[in-house]
Steps between C-alpha positions, in 0.01 A plus 500: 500500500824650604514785735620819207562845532165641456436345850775660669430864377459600849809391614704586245338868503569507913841424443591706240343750678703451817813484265402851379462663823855342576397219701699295339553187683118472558435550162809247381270219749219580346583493174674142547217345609290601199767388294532167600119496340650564158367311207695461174191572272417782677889736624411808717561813361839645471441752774491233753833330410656870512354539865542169591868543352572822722367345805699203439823723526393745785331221710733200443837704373469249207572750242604336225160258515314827536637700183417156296141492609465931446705419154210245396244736625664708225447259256175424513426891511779700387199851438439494890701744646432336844719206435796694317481690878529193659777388272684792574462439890617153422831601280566745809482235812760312294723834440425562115423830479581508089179273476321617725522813337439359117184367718346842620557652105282243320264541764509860493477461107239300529294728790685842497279664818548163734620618834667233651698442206569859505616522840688169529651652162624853729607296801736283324647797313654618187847392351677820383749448243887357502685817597783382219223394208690274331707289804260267645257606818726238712805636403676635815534848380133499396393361880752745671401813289151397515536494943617842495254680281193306685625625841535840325188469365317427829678750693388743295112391509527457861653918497169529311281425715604664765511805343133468391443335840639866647311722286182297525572591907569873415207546283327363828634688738403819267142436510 
């Protein structure tokens, strides 16, 4: 009988594991090993191909490789939040932030309170809309307009904080 996946749970668990604590080249050799047990009756779960996908593209810099594996993760479970994360990791090693950001919705659709998605979802940011609606976002006005309002913007949230940053020192000092 042929070596399957049910007799590399252990390894596949220990490297996923070291993938999620962000080990990921450990996790990436891991993870290749029990994958060269794979039997065609008997695919790994689509988690693994989403770890072994992002590992592949963090460990080896083969990104494109990577986001195929995470894609087919997908596939084979497209209701586990886990691999539309890992998707999303993928689609932003190779610079696509427009998928990776379709990626964290369905999974946030699909698992509203997940954290990681959540926070991957904050750190990459929101889009805020074409200052002139109906030229297109790369139009040069757009881009140029858009420059000058974000620096504005964080000007005045960095003025914020100091200010509460100074009365948060006062009310201190008062006590």
């Amino acid at each position: 009988m042929t070596p399957g996946p049910t007799q590399h749970v252990e390894e596949m668990v220990a490297g996923i594991s070291a993938c999620r604590k962000g080990q990921w080249r450990t996790g990436h050799e891991i993870l290749t090993q029990v994958a060269r047990h794979e039997d065609s009756d008997n695919p790994f779960p689509g988690y693994f191909y989403s770890y072994l996908g992002v590992a592949m593209s963090r460990a080896e810099g083969r990104k494109r490789e990577g986001a195929e594996l995470a894609r087919y993760g997908v596939e084979l479970e497209p209701r586990d939040p886990e691999n539309r994360l890992n998707l999303a990791r993928a689609y932003l090693l190779l610079h696509n932030r427009r998928r990776a950001v379709k990626q964290l919705n369905i999974g946030l659709r699909i698992s509203p309170g997940n954290r990681a998605l959540s926070e991957l979802r904050e750190r990459i940011g929101y889009r805020r809309r074409p200052f002139i609606p109906f030229l297109s976002r790369d139009f040069f006005l757009n881009q140029w307009i858009g420059r000058i309002t974000w620096r504005q913007e964080r000007q005045r949230k960095e003025r914020e904080e100091i200010e509460a940053e100074e009365r948060e020192l006062e009310r201190l000092a008062g006590e």
